[in-house]
N, C-alpha and C positions, 0 to 999 in steps of 0.2 A: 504494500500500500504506500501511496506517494503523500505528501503533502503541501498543500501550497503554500508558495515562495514569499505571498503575500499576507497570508492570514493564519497562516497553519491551521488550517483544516484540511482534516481525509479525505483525499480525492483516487478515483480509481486512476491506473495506468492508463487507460487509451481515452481519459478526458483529456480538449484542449483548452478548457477553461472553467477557472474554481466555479464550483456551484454556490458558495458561499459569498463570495466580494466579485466574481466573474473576471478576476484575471485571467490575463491569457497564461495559457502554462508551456506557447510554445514559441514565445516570443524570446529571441534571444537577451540574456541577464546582464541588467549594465553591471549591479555589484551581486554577490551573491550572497545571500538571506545569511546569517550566523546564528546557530542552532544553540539552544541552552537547555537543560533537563532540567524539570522539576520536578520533587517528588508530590504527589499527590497524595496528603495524611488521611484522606477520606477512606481511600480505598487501596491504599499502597501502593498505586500503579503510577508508571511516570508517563508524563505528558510531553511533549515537545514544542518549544515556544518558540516563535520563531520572531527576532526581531531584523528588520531593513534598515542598512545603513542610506540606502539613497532614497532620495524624496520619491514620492508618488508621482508617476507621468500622469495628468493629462490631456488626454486628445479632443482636441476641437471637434465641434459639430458642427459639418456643413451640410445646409440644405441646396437641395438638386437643383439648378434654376430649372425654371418654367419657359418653355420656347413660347412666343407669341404668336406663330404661324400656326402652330398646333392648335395653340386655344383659340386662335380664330374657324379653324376649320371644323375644330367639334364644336362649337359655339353656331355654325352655316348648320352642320348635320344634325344636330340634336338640342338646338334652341338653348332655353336655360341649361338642360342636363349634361353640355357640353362645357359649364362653366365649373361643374366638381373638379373639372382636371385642376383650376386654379385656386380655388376654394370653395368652403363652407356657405361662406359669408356672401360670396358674388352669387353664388348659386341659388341662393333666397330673395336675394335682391331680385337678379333677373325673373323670376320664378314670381315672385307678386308685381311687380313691374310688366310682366305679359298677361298676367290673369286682368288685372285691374283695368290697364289696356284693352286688351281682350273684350273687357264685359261694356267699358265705355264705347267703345268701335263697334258692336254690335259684330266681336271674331273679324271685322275687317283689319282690326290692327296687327295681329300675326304678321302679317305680308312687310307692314313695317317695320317690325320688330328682326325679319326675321333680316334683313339689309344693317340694321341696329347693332344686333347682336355680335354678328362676327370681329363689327369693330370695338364693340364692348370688350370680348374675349382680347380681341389683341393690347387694348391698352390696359386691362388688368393685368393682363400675364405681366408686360413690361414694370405695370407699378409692384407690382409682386414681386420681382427681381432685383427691383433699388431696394425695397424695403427690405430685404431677406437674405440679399446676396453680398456679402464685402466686397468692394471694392478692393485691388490689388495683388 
């Protein structure tokens, strides 16, 4: 039985990431862990503790950007429900913005909306992209 380099928790051999803290276990070690026993008076068994001389990496989260040509083309083929690709939020908007439309126009406003739309999709995608995406 193996234990992680991070936490020292029991991990099987063909894991590649603690179940406990989710390191990776096959990421190559900048320092390696240094091992201390303790005895455990509870139950007389020793434990292994493991403490890290180097700090915790963390890794950035980057989000995907959002192509604009996409969202405008599922935005042409599937009205509102081609705004999920960019979000939540746009998706509701366009979605009571057609109905509401919709019911004032007597269903003639679809036709409008549906020329609306794509360019809707393409400039959310793009504000989605400043807002989300780092520059650099």
């Amino acid at each position: 039985m193996k234990f992680c380099p991070n936490c020292g928790s029991p991990i099987e051999e063909h894991h590649k990431f603690c179940g406990n803290c989710g390191a990776s276990l096959t990421a190559p070690k900048v320092e390696e862990a240094q091992r201390k026993s303790i005895l455990d008076t509870s139950n007389n068994e020793y434990q292994l503790q493991y403490q890290t001389t180097s700090p915790v990496r963390q890794i950035p989260m980057v989000k995907n950007q959002k192509s604009p040509g996409l969202a405008a083309l599922l935005a042409f083929l599937f009205g509102p429900f081609g705004f999920l690709y960019v979000s939540l939020k746009d998706f509701f908007i366009t979605l009571l913005v057609g109905i509401g439309f919709s019911v004032i126009t007597l269903g003639y406003g679809v036709f409008i909306l549906w020329i609306v739309w794509p360019i809707w999709g393409y400039e959310a995608a793009k504000k989605w992209n400043e807002k989300n995406i780092p520059k650099g």
